[in-house]
MOPAC internal coordinates of N, CA, C and O (Angstrom, degrees):
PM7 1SCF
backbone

  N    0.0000 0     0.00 0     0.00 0    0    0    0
  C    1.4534 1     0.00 0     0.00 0    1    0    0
  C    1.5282 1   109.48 1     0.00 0    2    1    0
  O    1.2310 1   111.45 1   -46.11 1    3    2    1
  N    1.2004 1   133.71 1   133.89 1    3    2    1
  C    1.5084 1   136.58 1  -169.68 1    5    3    2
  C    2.0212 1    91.64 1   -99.72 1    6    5    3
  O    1.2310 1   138.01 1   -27.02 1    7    6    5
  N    1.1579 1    82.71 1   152.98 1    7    6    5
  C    1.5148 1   108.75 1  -157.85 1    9    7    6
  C    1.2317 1   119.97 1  -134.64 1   10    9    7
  O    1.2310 1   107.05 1   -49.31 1   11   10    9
  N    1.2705 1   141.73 1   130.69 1   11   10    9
  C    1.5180 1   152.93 1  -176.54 1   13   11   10
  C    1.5568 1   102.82 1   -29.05 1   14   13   11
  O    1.2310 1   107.48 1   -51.22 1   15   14   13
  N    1.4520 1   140.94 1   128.78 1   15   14   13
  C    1.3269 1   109.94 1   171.31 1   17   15   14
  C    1.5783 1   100.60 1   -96.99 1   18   17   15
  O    1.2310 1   104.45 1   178.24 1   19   18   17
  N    0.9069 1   146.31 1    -1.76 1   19   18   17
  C    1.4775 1   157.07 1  -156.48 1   21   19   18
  C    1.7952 1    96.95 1  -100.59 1   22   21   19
  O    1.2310 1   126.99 1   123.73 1   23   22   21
  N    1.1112 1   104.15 1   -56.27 1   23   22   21
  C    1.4410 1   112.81 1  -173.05 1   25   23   22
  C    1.8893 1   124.31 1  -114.25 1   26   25   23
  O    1.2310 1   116.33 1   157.45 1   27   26   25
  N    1.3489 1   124.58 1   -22.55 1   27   26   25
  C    1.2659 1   161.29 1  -173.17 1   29   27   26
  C    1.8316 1   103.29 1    55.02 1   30   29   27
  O    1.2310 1   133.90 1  -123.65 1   31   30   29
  N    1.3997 1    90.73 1    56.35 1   31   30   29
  C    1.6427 1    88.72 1   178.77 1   33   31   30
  C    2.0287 1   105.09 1   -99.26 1   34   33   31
  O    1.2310 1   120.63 1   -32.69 1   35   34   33
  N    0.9326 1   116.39 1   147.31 1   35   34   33
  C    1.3024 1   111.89 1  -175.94 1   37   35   34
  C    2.0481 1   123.42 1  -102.26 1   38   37   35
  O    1.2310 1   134.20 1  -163.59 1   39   38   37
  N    1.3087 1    90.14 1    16.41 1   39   38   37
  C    1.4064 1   126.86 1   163.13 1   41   39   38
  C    1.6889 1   123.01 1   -81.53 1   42   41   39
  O    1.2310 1   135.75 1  -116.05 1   43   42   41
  N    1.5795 1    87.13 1    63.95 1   43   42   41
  C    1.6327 1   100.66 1  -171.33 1   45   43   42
  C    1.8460 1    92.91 1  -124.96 1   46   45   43
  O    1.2310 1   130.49 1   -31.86 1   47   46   45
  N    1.5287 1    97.37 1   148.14 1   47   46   45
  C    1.4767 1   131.93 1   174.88 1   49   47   46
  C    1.3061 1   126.47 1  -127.69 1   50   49   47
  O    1.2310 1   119.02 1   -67.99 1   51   50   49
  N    1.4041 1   119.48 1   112.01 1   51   50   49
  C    1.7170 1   124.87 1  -159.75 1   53   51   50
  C    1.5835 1    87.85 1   -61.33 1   54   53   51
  O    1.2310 1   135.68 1   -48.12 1   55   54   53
  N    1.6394 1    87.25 1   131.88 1   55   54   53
  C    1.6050 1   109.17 1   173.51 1   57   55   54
  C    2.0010 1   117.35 1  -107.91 1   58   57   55
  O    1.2310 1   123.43 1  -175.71 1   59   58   57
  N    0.8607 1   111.03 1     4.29 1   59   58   57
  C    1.4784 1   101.06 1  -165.03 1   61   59   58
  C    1.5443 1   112.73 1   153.43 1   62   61   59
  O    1.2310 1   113.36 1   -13.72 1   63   62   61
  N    0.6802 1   130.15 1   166.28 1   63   62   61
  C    2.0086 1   138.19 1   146.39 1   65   63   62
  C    1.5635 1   117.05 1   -93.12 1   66   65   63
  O    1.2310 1   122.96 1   -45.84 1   67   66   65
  N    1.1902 1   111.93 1   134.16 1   67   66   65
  C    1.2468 1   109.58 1  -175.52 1   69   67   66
  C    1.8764 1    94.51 1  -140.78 1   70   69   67
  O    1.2310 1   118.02 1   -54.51 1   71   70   69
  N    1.3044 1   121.37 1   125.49 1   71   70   69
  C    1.2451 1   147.68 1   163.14 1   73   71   70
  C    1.9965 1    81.67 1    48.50 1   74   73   71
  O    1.2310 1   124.90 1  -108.60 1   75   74   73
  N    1.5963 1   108.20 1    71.40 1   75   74   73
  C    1.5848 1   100.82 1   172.72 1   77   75   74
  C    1.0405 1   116.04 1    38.48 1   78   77   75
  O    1.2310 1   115.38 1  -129.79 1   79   78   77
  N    1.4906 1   126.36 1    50.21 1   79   78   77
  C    1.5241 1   129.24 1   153.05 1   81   79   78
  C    1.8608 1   103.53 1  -150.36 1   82   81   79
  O    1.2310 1   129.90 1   -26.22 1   83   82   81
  N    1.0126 1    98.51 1   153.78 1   83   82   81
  C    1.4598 1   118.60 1   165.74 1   85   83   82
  C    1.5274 1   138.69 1   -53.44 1   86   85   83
  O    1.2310 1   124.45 1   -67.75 1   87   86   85
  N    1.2420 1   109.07 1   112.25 1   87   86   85
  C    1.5283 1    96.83 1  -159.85 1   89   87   86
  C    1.6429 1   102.29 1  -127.66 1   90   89   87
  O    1.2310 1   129.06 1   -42.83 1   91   90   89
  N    1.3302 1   100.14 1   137.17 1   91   90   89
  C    1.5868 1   113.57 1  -145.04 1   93   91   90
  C    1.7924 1    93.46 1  -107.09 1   94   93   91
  O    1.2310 1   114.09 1   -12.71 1   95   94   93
  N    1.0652 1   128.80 1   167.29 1   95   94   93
  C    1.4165 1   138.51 1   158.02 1   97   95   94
  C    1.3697 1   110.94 1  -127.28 1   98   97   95
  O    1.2310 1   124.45 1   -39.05 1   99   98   97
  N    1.4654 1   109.07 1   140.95 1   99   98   97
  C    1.4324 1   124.02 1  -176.63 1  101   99   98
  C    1.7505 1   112.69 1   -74.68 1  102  101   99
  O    1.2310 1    92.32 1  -120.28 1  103  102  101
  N    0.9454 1   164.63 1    59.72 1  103  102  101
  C    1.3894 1   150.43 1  -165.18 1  105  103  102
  C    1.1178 1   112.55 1   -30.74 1  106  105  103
  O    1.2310 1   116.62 1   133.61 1  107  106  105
  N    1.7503 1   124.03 1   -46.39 1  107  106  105
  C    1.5341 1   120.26 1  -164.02 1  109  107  106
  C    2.0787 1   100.39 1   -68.57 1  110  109  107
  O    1.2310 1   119.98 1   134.51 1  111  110  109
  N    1.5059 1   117.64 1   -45.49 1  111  110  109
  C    1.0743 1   125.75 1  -132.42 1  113  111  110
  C    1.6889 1    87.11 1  -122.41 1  114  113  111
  O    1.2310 1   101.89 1   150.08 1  115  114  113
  N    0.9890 1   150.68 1   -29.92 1  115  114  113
  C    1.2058 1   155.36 1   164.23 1  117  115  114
  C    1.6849 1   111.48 1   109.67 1  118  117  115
  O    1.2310 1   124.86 1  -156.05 1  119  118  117
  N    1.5800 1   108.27 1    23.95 1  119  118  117
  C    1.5324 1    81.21 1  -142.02 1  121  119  118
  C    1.8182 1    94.21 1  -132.23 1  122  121  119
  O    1.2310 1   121.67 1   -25.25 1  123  122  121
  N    1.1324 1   114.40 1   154.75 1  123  122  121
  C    1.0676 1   113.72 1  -153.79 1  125  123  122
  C    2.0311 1   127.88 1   -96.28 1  126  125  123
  O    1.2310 1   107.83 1   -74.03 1  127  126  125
  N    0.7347 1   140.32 1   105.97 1  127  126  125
  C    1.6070 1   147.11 1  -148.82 1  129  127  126
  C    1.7738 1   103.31 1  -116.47 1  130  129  127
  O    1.2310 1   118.39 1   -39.34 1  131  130  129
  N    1.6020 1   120.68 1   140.66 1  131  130  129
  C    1.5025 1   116.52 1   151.31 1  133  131  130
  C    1.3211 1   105.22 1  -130.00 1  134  133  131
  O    1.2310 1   137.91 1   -32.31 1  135  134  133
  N    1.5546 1    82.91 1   147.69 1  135  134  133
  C    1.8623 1   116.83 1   177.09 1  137  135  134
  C    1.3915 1   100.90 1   -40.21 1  138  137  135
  O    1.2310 1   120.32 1   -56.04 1  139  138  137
  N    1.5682 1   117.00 1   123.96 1  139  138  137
  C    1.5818 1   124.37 1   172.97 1  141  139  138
  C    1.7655 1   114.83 1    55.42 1  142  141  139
  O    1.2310 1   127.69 1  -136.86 1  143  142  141
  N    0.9285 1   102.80 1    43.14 1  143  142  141
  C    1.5953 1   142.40 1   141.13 1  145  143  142
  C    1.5840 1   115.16 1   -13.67 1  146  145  143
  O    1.2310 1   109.12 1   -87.99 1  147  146  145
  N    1.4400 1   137.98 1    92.01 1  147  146  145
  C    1.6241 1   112.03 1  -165.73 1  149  147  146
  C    1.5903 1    84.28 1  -129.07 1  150  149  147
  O    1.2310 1   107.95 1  -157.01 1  151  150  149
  N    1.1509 1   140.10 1    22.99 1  151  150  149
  C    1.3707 1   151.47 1   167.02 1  153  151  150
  C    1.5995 1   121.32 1   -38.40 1  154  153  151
  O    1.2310 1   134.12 1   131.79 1  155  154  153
  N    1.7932 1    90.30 1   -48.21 1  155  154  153
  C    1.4370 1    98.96 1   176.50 1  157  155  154
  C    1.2471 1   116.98 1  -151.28 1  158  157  155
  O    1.2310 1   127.00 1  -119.76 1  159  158  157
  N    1.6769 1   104.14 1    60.24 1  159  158  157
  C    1.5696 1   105.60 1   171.58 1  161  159  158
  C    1.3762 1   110.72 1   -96.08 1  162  161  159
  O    1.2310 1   119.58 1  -160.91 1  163  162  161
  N    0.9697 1   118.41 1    19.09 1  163  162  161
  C    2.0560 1   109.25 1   167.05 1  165  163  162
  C    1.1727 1   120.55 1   -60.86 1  166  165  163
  O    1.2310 1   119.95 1   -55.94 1  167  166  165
  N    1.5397 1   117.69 1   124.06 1  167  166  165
  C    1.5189 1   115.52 1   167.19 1  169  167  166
  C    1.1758 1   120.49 1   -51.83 1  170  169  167
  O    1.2310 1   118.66 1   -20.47 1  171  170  169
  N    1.3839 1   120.15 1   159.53 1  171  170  169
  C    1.1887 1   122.63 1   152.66 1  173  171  170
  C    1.2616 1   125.35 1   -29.18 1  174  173  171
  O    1.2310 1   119.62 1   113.53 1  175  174  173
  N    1.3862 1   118.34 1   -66.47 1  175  174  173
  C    1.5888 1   152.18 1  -169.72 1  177  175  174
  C    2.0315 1   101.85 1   -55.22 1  178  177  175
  O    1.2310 1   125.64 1   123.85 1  179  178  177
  N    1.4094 1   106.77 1   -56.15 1  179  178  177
  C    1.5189 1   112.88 1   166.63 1  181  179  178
  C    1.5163 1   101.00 1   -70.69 1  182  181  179
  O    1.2310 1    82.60 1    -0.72 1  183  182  181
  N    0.9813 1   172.61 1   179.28 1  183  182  181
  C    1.4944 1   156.12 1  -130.24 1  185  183  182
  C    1.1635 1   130.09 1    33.87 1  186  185  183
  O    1.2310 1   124.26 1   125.47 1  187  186  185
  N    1.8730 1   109.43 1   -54.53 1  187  186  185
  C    1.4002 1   107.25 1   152.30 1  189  187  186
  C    0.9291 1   123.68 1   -31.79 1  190  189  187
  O    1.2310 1   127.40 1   104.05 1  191  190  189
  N    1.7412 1   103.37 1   -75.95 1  191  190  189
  C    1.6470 1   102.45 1  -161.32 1  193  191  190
  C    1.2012 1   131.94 1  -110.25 1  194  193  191
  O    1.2310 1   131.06 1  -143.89 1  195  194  193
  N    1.4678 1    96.26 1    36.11 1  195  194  193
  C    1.8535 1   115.93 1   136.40 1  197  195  194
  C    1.0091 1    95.40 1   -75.06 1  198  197  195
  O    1.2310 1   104.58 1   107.99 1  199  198  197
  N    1.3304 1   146.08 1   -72.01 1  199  198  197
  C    1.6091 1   144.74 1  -153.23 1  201  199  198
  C    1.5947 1   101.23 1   -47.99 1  202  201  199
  O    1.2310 1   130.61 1   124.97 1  203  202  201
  N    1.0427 1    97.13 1   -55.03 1  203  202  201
  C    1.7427 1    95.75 1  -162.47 1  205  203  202
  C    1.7649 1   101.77 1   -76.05 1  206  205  203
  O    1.2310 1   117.58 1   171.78 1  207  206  205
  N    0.9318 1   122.22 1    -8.22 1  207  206  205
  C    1.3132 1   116.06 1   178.77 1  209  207  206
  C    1.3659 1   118.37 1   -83.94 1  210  209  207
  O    1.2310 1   126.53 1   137.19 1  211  210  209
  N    1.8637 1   105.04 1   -42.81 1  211  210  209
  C    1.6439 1    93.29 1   150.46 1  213  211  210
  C    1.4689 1   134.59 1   -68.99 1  214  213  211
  O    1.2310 1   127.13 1   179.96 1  215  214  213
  N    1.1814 1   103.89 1    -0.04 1  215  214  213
  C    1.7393 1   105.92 1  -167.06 1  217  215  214
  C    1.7378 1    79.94 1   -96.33 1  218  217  215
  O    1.2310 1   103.77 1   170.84 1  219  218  217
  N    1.4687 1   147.49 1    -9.16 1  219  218  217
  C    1.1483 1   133.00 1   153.37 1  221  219  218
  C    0.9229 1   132.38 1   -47.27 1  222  221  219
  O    1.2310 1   125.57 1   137.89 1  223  222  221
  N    1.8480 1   106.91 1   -42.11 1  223  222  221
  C    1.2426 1   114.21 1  -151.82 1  225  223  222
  C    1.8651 1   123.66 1   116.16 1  226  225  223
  O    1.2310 1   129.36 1   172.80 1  227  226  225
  N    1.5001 1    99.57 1    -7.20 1  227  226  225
  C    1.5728 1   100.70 1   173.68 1  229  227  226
  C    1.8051 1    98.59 1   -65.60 1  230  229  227
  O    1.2310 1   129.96 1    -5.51 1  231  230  229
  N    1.2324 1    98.41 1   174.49 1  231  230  229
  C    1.8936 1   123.50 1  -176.27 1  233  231  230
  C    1.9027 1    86.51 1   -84.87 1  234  233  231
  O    1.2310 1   133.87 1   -14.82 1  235  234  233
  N    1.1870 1    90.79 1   165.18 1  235  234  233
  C    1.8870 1    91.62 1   145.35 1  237  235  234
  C    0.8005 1   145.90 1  -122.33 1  238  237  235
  O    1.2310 1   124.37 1  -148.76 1  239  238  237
  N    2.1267 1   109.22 1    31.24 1  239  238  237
  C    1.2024 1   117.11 1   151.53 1  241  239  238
  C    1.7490 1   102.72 1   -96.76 1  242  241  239
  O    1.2310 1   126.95 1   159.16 1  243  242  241
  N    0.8198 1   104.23 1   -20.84 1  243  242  241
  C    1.7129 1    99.86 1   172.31 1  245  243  242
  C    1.5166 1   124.19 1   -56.88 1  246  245  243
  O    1.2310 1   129.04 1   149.26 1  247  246  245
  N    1.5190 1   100.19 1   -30.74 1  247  246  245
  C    1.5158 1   123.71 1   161.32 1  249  247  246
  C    1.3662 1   121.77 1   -74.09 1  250  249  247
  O    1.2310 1   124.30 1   159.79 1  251  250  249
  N    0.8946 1   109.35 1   -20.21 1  251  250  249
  C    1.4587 1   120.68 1   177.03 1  253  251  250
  C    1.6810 1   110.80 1   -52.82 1  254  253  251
  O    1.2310 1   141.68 1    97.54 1  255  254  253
  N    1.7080 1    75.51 1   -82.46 1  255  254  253
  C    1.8086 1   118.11 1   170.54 1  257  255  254
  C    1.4336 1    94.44 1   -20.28 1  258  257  255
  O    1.2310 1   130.28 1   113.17 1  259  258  257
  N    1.0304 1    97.77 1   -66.83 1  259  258  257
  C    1.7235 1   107.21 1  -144.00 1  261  259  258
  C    1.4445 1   101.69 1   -85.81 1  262  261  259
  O    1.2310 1   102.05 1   108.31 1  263  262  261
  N    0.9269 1   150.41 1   -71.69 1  263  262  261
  C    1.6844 1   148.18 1   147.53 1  265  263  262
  C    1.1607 1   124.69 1    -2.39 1  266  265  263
  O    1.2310 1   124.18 1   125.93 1  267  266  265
  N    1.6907 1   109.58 1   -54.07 1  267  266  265
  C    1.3679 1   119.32 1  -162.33 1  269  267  266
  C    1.5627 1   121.15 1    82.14 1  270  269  267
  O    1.2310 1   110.43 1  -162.44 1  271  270  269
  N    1.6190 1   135.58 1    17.56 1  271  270  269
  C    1.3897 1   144.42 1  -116.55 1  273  271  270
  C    1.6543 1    74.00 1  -143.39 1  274  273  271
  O    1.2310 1   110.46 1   -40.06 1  275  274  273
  N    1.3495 1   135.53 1   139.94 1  275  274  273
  C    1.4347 1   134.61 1   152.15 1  277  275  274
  C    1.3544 1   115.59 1   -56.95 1  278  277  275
  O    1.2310 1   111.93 1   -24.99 1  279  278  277
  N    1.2756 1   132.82 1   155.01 1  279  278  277
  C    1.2675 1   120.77 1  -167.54 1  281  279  278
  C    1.7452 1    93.31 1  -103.50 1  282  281  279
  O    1.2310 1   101.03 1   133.03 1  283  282  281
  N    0.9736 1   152.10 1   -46.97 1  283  282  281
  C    2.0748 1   118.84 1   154.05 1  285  283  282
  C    1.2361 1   110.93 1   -38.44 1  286  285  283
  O    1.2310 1    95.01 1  -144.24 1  287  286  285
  N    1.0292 1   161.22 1    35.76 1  287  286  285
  C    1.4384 1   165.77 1   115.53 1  289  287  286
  C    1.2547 1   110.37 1   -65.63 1  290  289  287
  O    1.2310 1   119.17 1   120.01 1  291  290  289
  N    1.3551 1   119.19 1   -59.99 1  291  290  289
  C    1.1819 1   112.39 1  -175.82 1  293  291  290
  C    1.4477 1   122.84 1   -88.82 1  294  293  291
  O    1.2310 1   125.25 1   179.95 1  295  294  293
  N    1.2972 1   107.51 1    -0.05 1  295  294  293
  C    1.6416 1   109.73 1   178.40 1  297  295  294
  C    1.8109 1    96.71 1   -83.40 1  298  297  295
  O    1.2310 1   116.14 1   149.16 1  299  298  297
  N    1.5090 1   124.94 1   -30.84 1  299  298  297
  C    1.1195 1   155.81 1   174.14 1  301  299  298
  C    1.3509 1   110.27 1   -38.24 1  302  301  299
  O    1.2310 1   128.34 1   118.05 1  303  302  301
  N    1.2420 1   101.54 1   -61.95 1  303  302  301
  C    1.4585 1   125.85 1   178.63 1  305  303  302
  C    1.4871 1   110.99 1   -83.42 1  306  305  303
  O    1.2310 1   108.93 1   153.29 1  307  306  305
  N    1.3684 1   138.33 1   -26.71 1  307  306  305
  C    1.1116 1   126.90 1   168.56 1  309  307  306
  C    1.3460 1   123.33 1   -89.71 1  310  309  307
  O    1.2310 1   117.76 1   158.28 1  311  310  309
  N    1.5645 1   121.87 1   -21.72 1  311  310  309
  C    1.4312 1   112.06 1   142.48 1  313  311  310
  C    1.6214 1   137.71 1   -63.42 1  314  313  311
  O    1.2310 1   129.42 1   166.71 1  315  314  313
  N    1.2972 1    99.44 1   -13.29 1  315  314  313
  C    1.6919 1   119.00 1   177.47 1  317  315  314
  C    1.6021 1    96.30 1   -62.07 1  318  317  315
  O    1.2310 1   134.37 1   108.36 1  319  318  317
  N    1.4893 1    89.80 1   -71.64 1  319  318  317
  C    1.7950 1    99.77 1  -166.73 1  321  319  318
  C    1.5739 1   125.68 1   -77.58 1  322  321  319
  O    1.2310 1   133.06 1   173.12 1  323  322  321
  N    1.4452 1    92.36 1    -6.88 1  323  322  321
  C    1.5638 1    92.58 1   153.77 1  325  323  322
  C    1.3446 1   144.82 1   -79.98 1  326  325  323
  O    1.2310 1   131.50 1   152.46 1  327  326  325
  N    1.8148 1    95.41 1   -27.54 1  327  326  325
  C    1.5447 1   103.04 1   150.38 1  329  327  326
  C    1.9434 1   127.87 1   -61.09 1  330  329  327
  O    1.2310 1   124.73 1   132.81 1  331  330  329
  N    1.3328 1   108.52 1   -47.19 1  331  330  329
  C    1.3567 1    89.70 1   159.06 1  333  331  330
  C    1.6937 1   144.59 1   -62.70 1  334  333  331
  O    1.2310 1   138.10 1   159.41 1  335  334  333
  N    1.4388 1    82.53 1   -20.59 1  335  334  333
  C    1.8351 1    82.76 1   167.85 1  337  335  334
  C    1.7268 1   105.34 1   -74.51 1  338  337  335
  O    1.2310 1   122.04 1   141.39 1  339  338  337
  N    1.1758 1   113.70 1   -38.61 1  339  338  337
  C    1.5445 1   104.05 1  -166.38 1  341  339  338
  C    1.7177 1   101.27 1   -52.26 1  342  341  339
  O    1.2310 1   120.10 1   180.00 1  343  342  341

């Protein structure tokens, strides 16, 4: 059964198509999810070391390249985790 990923309620209502996939609405939470979802399967561990690769000194198309990670993802992620370091 596919499930809220925001909330994991299983109180979902097909909302639309989005890029030939299914796009669900949350009832409890308002908010919107699709079936087989690969948006945000990065490990932890791949996150790292994007992070640390710019904290080397790579570009973030070099990160790109090399990762495979979109590069607004990783600008994403390096303003994310720069707030926790501060």
């Amino acid at each position: 059964m596919l499930r809220c990923r925001h909330c994991g309620s299983e109180e979902l209502r097909k909302n639309g198509v989005v890029k030939g996939k299914q796009r669900y609405k949350c009832k409890q939470r308002k908010r919107t999810t699709r079936k087989n979802d690969q948006r945000y399967n990065y490990s932890l561990s791949k996150r790292l070391k994007v992070l640390k690769g710019y904290l080397e000194g790579f570009g973030i198309m070099v990160l790109k390249r090399l990762e495979d990670v979109p590069n607004p993802l990783i600008i994403k992620w390096t303003k994310n985790y720069s707030k926790i370091l501060k």
